[in-house]
VMD Tcl script that draws the C-alpha trace (Angstrom):
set ca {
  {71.76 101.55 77.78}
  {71.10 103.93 80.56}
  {67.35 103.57 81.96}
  {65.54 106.74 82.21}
  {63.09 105.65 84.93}
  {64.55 107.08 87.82}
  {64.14 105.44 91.05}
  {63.52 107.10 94.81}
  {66.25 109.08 96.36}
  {64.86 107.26 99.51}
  {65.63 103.87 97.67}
  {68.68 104.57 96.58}
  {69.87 105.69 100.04}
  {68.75 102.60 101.59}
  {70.70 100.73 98.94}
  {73.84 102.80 99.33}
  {74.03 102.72 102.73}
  {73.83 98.80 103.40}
  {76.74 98.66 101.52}
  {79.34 97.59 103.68}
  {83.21 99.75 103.44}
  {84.76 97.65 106.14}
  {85.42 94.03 106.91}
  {83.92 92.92 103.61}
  {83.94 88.87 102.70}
  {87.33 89.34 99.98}
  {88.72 91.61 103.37}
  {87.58 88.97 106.06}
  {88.90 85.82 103.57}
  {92.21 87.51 103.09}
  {92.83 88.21 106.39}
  {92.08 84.78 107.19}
  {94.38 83.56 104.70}
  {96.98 85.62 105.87}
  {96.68 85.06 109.05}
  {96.99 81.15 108.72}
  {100.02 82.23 107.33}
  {101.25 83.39 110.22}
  {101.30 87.11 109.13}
  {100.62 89.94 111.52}
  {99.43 93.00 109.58}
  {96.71 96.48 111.03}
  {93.58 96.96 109.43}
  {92.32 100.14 108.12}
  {95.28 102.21 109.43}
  {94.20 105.25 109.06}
  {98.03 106.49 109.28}
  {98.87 105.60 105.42}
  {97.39 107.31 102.70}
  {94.24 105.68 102.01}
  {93.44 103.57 104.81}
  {94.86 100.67 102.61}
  {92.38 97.47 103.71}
  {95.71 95.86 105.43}
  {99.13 97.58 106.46}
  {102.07 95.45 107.57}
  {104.08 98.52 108.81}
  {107.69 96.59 109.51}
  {107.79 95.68 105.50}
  {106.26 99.25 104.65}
  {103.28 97.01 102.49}
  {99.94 98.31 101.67}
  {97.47 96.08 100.56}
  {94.16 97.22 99.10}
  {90.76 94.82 98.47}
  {89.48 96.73 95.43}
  {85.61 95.93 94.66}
  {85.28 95.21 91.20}
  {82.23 98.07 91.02}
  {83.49 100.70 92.57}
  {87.28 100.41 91.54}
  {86.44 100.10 87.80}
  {87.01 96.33 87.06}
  {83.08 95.15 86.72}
  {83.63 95.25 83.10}
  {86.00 92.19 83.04}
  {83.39 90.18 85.50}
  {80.93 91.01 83.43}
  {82.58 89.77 79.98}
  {82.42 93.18 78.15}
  {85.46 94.63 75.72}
  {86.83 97.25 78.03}
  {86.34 99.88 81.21}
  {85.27 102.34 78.71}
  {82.48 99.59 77.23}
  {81.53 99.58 80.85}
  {80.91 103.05 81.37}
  {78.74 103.72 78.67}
  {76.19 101.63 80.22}
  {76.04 104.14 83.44}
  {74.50 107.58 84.29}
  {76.82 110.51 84.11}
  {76.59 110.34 88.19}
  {77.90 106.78 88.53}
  {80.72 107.32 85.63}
  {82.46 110.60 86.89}
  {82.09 108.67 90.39}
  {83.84 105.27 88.96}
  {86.30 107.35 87.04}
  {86.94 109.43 90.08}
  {87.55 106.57 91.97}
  {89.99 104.52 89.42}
  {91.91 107.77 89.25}
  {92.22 108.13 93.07}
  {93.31 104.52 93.28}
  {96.41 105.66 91.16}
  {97.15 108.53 92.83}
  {97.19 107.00 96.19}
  {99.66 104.21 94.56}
  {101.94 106.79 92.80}
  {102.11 108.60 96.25}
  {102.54 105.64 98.80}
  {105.45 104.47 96.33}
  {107.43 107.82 96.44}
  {106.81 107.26 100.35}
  {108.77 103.85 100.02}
  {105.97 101.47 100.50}
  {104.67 98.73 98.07}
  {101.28 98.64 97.29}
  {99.72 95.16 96.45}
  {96.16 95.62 94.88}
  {94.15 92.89 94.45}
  {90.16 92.99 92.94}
  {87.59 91.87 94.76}
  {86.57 88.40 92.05}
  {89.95 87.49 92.68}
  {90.17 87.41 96.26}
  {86.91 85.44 96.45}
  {87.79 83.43 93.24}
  {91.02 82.35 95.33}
  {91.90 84.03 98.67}
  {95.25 81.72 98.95}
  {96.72 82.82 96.14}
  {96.28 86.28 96.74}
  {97.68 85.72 100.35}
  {100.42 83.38 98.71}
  {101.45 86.50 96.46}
  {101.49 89.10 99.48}
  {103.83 86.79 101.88}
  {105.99 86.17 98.72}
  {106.63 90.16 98.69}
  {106.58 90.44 102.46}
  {109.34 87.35 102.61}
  {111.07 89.21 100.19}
  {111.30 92.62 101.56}
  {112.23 91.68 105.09}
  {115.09 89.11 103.58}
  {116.19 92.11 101.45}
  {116.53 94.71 104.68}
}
mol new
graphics top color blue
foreach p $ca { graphics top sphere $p radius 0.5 }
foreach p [lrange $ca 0 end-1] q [lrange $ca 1 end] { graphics top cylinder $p $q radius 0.2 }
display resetview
């Protein structure tokens, strides 16, 4: 249920602005486990539709760290039926904002792909749950894109 105490603009600043868009602990662990990989990739290159989280240019690969909140997944971590389950439990503010930002996430995939790049998306509880696999997956596709050109 949605509360209807509402809490302190001032409050909810503070809260919104500690949270951190860059160099976040799934971002930082990936890299890491890309890097031990021997991978050389930019981060947050701004020149690609966007700013994917980490760009290997040579392979044309965008990879994106998606926070379970804010890209629409929380529902799974939190054991519920569905997205839509999900939203019911949030304020009309935080649902058009969720469902804005699930819908720009697809946009940005659909238009990187007619621009020739793959785009690797991986959710936040996965990264953390298991940063070498993720990094496993990505050189897999990089491997195979460089051995196909």
């Amino acid at each position: 249920m949605v509360s209807s105490v509402s809490r302190d603009p001032n409050v909810t600043h503070k809260i919104m602005s500690s949270i951190k868009s860059k160099n976040t602990k799934p971002e930082v662990l990936l890299r890491k486990a890309l890097w031990e990989r021997g991978l050389r990739y930019r981060v947050n290159y701004k020149k690609v539709l966007g700013k994917p989280d980490v760009v290997f240019t040579r392979a044309k690969i965008a990879v994106f760290c998606d926070g379970d909140f804010w890209h629409g997944h929380n529902w799974a971590i939190r054991g519920l039926a569905s997205f839509e389950e999900e939203l019911k439990t949030y304020s009309d503010y935080w649902r058009n904002k969720i469902i804005n930002n699930v819908e720009r996430d697809k946009r940005i995939t659909v238009e990187l792909e007619k621009d020739g790049w793959t785009v690797l998306r991986y959710w936040e509880s996965d990264i953390l749950a298991n940063p070498s696999d993720c990094a496993d997956r990505i050189q897999s596709v990089y491997k195979s894109i460089l051995n196909s050109n």
